[in-house]
Backbone as a chain_set.jsonl record, in Angstrom:
{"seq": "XXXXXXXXXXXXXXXXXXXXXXXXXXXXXXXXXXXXXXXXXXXXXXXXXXXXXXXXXXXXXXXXXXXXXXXXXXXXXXXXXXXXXXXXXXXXXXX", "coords": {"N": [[-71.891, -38.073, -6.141], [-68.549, -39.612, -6.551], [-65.601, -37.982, -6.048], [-61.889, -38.198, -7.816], [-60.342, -37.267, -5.825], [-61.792, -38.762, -3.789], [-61.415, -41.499, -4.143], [-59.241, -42.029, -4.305], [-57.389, -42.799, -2.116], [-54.861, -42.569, 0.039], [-51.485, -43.071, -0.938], [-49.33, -46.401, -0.658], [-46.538, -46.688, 0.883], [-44.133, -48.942, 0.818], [-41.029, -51.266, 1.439], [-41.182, -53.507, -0.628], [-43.265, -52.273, -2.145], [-42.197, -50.09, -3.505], [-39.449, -51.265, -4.809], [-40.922, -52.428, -6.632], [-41.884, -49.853, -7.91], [-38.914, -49.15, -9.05], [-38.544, -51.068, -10.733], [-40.594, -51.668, -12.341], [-41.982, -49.457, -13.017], [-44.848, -49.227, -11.659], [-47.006, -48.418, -9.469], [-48.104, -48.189, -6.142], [-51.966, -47.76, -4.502], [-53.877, -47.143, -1.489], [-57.306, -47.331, -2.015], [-60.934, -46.352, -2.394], [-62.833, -49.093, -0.924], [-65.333, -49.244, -2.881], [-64.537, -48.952, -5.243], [-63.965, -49.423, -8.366], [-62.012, -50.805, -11.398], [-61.904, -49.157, -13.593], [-62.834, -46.391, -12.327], [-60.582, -46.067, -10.68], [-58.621, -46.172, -12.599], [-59.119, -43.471, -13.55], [-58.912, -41.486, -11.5], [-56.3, -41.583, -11.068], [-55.07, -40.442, -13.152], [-56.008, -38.106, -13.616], [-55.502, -36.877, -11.104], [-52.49, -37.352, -11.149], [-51.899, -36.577, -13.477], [-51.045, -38.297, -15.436], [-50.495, -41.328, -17.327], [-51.994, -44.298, -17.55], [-51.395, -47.303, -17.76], [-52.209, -50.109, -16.926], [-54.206, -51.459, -13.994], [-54.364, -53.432, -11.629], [-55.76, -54.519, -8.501], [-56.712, -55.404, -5.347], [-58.16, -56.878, -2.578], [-57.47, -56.46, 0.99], [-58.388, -58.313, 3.315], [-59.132, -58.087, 7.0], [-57.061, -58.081, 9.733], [-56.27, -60.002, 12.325], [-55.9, -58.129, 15.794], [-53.887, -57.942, 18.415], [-53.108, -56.29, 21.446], [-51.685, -56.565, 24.573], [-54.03, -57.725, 26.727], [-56.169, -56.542, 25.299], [-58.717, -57.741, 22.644], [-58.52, -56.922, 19.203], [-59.467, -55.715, 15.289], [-57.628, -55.023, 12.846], [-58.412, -52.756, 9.816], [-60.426, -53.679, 7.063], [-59.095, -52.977, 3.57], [-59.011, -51.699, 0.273], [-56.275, -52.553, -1.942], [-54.495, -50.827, -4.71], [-52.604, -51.646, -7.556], [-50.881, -49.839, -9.974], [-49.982, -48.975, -13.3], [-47.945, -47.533, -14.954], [-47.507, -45.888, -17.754], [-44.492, -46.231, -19.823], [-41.251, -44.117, -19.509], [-43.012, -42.425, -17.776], [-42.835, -40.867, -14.436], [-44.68, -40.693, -11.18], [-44.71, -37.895, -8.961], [-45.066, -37.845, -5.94], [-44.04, -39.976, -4.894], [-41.274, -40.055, -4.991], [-38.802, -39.577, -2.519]], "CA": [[-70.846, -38.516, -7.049], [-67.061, -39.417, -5.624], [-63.897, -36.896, -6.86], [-60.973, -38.048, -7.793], [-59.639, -37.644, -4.084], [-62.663, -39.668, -2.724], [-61.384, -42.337, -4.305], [-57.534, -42.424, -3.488], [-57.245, -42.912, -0.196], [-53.328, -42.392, 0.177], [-50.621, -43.933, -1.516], [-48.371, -47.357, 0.29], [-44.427, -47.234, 0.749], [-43.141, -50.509, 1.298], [-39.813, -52.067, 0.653], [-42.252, -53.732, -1.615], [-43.698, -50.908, -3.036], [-40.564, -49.261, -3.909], [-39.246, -51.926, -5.645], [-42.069, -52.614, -7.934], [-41.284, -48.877, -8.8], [-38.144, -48.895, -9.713], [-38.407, -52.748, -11.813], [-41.817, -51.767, -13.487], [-43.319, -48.243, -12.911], [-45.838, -49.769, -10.266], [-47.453, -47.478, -7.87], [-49.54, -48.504, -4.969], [-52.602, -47.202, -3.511], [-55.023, -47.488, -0.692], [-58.307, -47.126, -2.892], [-62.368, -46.984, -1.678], [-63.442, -50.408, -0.98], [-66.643, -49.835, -3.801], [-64.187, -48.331, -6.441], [-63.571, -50.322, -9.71], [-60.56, -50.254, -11.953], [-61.904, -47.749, -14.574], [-62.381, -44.874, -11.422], [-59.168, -45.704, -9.988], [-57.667, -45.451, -13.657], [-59.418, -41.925, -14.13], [-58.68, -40.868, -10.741], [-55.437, -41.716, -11.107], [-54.449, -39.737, -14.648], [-56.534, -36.797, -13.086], [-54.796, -35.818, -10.465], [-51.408, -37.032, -10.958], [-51.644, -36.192, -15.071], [-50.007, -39.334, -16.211], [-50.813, -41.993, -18.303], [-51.787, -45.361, -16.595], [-51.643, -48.759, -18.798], [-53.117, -50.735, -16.571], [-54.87, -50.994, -12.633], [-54.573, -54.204, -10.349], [-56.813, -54.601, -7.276], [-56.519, -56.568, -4.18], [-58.956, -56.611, -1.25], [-56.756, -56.598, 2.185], [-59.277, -58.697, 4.802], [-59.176, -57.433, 8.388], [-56.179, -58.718, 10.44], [-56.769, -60.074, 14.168], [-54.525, -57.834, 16.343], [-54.148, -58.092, 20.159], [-52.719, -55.71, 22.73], [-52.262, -57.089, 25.961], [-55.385, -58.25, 26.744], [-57.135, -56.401, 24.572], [-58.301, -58.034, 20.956], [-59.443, -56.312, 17.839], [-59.264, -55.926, 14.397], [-57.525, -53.485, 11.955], [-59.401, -52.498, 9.013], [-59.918, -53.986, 5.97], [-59.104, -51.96, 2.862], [-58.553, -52.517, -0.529], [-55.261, -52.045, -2.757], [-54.716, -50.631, -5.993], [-51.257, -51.235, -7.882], [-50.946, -49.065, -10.888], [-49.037, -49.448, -13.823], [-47.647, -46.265, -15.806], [-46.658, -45.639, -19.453], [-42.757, -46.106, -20.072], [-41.252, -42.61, -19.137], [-43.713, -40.993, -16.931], [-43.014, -41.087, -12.858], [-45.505, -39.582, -9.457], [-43.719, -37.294, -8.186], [-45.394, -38.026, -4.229], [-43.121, -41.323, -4.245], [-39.91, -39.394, -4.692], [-38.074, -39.253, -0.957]], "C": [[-69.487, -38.365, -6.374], [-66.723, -38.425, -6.694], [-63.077, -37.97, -6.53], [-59.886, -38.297, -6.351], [-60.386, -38.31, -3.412], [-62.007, -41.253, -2.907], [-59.923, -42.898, -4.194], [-57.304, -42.087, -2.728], [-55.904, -42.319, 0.542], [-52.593, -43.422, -0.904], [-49.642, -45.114, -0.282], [-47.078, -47.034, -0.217], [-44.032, -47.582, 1.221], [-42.087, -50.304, 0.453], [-40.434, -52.684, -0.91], [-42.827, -52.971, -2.985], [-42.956, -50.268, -3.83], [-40.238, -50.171, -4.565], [-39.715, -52.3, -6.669], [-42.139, -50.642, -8.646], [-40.339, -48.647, -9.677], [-37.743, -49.993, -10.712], [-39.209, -52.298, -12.619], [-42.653, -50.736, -13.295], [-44.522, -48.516, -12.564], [-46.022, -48.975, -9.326], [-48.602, -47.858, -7.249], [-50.727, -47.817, -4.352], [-52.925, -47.949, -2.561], [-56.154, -46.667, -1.48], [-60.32, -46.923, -1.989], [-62.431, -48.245, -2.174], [-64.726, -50.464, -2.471], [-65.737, -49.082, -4.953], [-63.524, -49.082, -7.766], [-62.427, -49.603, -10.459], [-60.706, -49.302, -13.024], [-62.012, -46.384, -13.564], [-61.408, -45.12, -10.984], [-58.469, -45.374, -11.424], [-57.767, -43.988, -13.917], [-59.208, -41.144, -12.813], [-57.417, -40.533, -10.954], [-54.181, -40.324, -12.093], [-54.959, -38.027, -14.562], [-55.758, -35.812, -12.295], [-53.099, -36.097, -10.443], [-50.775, -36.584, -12.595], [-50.607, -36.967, -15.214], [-50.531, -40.18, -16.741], [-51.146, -43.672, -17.57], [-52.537, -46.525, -17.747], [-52.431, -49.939, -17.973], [-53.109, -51.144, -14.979], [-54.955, -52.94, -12.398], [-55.428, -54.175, -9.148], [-56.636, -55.765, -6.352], [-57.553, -55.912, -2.95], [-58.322, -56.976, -0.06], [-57.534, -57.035, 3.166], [-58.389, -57.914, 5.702], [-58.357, -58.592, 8.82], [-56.694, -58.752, 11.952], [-55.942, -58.716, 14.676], [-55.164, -57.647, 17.913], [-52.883, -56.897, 20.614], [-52.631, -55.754, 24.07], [-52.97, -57.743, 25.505], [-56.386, -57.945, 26.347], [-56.978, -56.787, 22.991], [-59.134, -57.168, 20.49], [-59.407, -56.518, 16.344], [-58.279, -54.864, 13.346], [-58.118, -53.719, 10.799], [-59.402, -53.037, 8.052], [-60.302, -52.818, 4.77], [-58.983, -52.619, 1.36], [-57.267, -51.711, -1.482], [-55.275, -52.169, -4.427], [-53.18, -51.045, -6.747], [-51.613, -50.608, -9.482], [-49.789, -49.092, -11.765], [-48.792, -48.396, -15.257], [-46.893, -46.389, -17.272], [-45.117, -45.226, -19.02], [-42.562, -44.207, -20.024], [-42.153, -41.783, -18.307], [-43.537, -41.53, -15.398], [-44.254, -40.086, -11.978], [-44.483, -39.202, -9.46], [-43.711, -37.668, -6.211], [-44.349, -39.371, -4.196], [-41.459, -40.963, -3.816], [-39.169, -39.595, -3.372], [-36.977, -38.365, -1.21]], "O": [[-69.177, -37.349, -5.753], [-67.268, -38.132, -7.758], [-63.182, -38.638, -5.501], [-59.048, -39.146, -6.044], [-59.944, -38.647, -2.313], [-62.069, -42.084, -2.001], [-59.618, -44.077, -4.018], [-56.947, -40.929, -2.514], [-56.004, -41.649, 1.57], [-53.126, -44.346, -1.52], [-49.318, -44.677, 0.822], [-46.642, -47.083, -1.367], [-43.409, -47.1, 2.167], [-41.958, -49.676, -0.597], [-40.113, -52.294, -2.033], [-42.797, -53.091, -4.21], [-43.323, -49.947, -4.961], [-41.017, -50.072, -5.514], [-39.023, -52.53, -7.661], [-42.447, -50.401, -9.813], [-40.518, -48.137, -10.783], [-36.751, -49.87, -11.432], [-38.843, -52.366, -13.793], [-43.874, -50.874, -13.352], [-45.403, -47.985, -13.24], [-45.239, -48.83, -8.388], [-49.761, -47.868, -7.664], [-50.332, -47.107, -3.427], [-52.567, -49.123, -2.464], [-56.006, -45.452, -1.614], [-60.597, -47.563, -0.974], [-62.218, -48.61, -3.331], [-64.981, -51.537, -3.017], [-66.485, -48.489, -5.731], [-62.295, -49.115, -7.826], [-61.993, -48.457, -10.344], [-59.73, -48.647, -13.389], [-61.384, -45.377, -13.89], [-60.928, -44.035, -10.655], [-57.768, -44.363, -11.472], [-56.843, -43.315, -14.374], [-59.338, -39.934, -13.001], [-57.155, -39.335, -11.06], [-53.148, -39.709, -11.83], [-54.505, -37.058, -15.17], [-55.441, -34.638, -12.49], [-52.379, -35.286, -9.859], [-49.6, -36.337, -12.869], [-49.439, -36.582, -15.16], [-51.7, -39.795, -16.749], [-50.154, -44.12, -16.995], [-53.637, -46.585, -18.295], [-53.269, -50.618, -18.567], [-51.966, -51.197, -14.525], [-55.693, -53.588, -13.141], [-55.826, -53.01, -9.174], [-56.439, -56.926, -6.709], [-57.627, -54.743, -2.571], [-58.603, -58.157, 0.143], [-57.563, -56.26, 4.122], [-57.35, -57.308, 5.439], [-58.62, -59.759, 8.531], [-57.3, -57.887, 12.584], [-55.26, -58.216, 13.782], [-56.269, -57.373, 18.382], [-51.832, -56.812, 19.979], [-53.385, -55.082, 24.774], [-52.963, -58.309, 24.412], [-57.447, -58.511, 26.611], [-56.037, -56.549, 22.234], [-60.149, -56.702, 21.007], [-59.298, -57.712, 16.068], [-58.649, -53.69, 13.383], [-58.43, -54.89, 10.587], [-58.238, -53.154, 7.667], [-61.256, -52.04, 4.791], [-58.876, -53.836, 1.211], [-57.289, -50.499, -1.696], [-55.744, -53.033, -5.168], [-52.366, -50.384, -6.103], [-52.63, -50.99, -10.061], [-48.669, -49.208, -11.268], [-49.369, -48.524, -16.337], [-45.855, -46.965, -17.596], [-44.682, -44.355, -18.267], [-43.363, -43.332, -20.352], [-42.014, -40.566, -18.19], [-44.08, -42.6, -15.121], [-44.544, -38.923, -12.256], [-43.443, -39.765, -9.804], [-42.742, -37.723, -5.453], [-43.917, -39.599, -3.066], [-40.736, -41.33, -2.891], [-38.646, -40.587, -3.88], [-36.278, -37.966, -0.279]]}, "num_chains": 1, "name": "protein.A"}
């Protein structure tokens, strides 16, 4: 059975990201690829004890990327955006 932390990977902070905070109490993860939007909602309210109205999902395919002459891929992952009850902030986004 995942925890809670198996299933939020880290949080993203983009220009992006940040902005969809401070317009609409929007917080981003990086999520497990097999995790649906009811465990990211209960992960979510678990460990950061807040209230979450409602969970987005995006699957990030694998980007080419080259170095020199060497090619590869970077990983694909999938993203969560998260969308908090009026009045409550994360504190981890803070700076």
């Amino acid at each position: 059975m995942k925890t809670s932390y198996d299933i939020i990977i880290k949080p993203i902070i983009t220009e992006k990201s940040s902005a969809l905070i401070d317009k609409n109490l929007q917080y981003t993860f990086a999520v497990d690829v097999k995790a649906n939007k009811v465990e990211i909602k209960n992960a979510i309210e678990e460990i950061f004890n807040v209230k979450v109205v409602q969970v987005r999902t995006v699957n990030v395919h694998r980007k080419a990327k080259r170095v020199q002459r060497y090619e590869g891929f970077k990983s694909a992952y999938k993203k969560a955006i998260v969308r908090l009850a009026p009045g409550q902030t994360i504190d981890a986004f803070e700076v």
